[in-house]
C-alpha positions in Angstrom: 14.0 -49.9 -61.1 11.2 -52.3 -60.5 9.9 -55.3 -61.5 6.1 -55.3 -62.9 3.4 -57.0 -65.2 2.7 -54.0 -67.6 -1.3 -53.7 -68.5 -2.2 -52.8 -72.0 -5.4 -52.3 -74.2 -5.1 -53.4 -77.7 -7.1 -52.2 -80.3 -7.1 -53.8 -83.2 -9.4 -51.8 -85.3 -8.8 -49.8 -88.7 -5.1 -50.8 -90.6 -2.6 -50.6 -87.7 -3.0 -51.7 -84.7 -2.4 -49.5 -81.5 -1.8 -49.8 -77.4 -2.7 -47.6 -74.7 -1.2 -49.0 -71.6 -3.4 -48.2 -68.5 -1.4 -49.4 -65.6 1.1 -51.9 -64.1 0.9 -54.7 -61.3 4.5 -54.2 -59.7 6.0 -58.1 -58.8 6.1 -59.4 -55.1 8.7 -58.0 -52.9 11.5 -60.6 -53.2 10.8 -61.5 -56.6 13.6 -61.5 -59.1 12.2 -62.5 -61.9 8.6 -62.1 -63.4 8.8 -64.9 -66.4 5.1 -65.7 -67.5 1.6 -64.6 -66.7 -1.7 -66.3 -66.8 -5.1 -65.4 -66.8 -7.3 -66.9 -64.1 -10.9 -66.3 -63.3 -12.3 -63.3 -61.5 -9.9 -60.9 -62.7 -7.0 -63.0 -61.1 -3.6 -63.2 -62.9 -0.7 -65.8 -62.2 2.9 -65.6 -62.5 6.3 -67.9 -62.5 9.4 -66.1 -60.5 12.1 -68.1 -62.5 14.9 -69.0 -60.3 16.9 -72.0 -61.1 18.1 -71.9 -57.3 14.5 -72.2 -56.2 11.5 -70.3 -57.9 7.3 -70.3 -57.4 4.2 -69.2 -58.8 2.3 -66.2 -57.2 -1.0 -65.4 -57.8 -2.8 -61.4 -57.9 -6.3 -60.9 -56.9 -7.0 -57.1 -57.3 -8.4 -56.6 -53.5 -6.0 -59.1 -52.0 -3.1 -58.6 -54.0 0.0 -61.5 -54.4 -0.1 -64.8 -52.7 2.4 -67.4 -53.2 0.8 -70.5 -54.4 1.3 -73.9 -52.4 3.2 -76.5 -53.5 4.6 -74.5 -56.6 8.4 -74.3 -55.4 10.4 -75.6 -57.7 13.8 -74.8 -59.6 13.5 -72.7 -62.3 9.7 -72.5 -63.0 9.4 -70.9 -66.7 6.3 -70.6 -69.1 2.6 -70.4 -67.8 -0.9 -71.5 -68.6 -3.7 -72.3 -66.8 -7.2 -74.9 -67.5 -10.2 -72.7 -68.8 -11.8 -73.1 -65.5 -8.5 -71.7 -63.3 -8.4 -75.2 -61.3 -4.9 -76.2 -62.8 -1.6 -74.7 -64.2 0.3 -76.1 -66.1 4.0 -75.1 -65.5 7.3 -74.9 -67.7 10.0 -76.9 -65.9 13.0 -75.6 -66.8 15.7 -77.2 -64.7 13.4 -80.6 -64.3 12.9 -80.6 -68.3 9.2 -81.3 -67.5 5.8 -79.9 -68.1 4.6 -79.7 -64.1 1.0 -79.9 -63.7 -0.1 -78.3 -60.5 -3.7 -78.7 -58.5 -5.1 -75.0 -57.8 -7.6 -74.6 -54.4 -7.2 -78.7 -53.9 -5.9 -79.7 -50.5 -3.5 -81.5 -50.4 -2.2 -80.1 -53.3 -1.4 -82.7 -56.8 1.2 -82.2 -58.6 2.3 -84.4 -61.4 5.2 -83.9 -64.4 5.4 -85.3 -67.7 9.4 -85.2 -68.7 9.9 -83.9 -72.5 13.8 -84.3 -72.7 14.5 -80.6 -73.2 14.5 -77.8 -71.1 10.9 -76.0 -71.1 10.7 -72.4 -72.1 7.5 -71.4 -72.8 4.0 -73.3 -73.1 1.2 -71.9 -75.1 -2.6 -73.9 -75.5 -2.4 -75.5 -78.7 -5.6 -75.9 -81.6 -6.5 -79.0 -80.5 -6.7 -78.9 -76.5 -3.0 -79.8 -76.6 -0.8 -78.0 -74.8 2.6 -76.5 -76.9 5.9 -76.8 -75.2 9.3 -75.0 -76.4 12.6 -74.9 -75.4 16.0 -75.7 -76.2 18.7 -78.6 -74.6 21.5 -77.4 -72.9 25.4 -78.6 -73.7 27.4 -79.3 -71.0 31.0 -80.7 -70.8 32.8 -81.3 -67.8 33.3 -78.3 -65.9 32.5 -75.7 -68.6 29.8 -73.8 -69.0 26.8 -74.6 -70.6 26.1 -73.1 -74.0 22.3 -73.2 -75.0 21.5 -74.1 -78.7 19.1 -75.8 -80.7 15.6 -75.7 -80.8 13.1 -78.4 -79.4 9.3 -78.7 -79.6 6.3 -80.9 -78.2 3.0 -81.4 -77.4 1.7 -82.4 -74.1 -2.3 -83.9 -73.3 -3.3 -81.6 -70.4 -5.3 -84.9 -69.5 -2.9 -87.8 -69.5 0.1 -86.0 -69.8 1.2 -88.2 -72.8 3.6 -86.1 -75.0 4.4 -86.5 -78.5 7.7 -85.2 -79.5 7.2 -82.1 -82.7 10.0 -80.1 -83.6 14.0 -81.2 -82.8 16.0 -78.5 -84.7 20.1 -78.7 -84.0 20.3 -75.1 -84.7 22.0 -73.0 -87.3 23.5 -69.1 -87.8 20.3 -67.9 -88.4 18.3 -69.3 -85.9 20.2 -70.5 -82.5 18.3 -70.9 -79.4 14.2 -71.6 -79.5 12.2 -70.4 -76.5 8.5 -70.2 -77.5 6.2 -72.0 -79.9 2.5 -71.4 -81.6 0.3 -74.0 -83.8 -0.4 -71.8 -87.1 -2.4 -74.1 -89.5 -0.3 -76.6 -90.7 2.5 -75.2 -89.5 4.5 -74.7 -86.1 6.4 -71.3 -85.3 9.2 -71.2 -83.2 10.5 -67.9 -81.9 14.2 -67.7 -80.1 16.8 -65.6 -78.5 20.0 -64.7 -78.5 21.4 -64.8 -82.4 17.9 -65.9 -83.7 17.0 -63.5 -86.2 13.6 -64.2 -87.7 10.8 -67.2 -86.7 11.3 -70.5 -88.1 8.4 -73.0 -89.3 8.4 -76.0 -89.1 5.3 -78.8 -90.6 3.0 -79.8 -87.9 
């Protein structure tokens, strides 16, 4: 009935874990499709609206509430960080299989993409400053519709965006179509959709 970031507290404490949720921020009217959050300074959030027609990032302040953010239109904006001190994002490009780095409060705005040959899911900060970048390629012939299979993987420098390719995984019946991806240890975990039925790891 309505499209909304749901708030929870998590406590961790004692041998199960538990959540209360306390309250929800309801999307932008227009929005179609809340995809990722980020957590910005001053109690400010962030958010992709993934549309591959034509998407944005909005951002929450809780006296102001939702503002679009400039220069963030693009098709099919996915995953979400953002730098430690809220002046960049750094953007899942889906449809552009990039990571988009995007200026926040610079005028006139910079925006830059490093292109990772896969189509970008999720991103998630990494254990050494790098940030983690999943998704999956997408198989097209002809006139028919794409299938999505396969897992891919890499690491991009928030700095220089120089990426180094990790994980390229064609994809089997147990686990079909990566979307997101965490540095544990030694190890990287991929996490996936539609007919993947468990996490795979794969060596760092």
């Amino acid at each position: 009935e309505r499209e909304a970031i749901e708030v929870f507290n998590l406590d961790i404490r004692g041998n199960f874990p538990s959540l209360q949720w306390i309250g929800c921020v309801v999307a932008p009217e227009g929005t179609r499709r809340i995809n990722s959050i980020t957590a910005l300074p001053n109690g400010t959030i962030a958010a992709t609206n993934f549309d591959t027609g034509g998407g944005e990032l909005w951002e929450w302040h809780p006296a102001r509430g939702w503002t679009e953010v400039p220069g963030s239109q693009m098709p099919g904006p996915n995953g979400l960080v953002s730098s430690e001190d809220g002046e960049w994002f750094y953007i899942g490009g889906w449809s552009d299989q990039a990571l988009v780095r995007l200026s926040r409060g610079k005028t006139p705005v910079q925006i830059d993409a490093a292109p990772v040959g896969f189509n970008v899911d999720n991103v998630r900060w990494g254990l050494d400053g790098q940030i983690v970048v999943a998704g999956h390629v997408t198989q097209c012939e002809g006139d028919t519709p794409c299938e999505l299979s396969g897992a891919r993987v890499a690491t991009v420098d928030p700095d220089t965006l120089q990426v180094q390719q990790r994980v390229d995984f064609k994809g089997n019946d147990f686990f079909k179509l990566g979307t997101v991806a965490i540095e544990v240890g030694d190890e990287i975990w991929v996490g996936g959709i539609r007919g993947s039925f468990g996490i795979a790891r794969f060596d760092r």
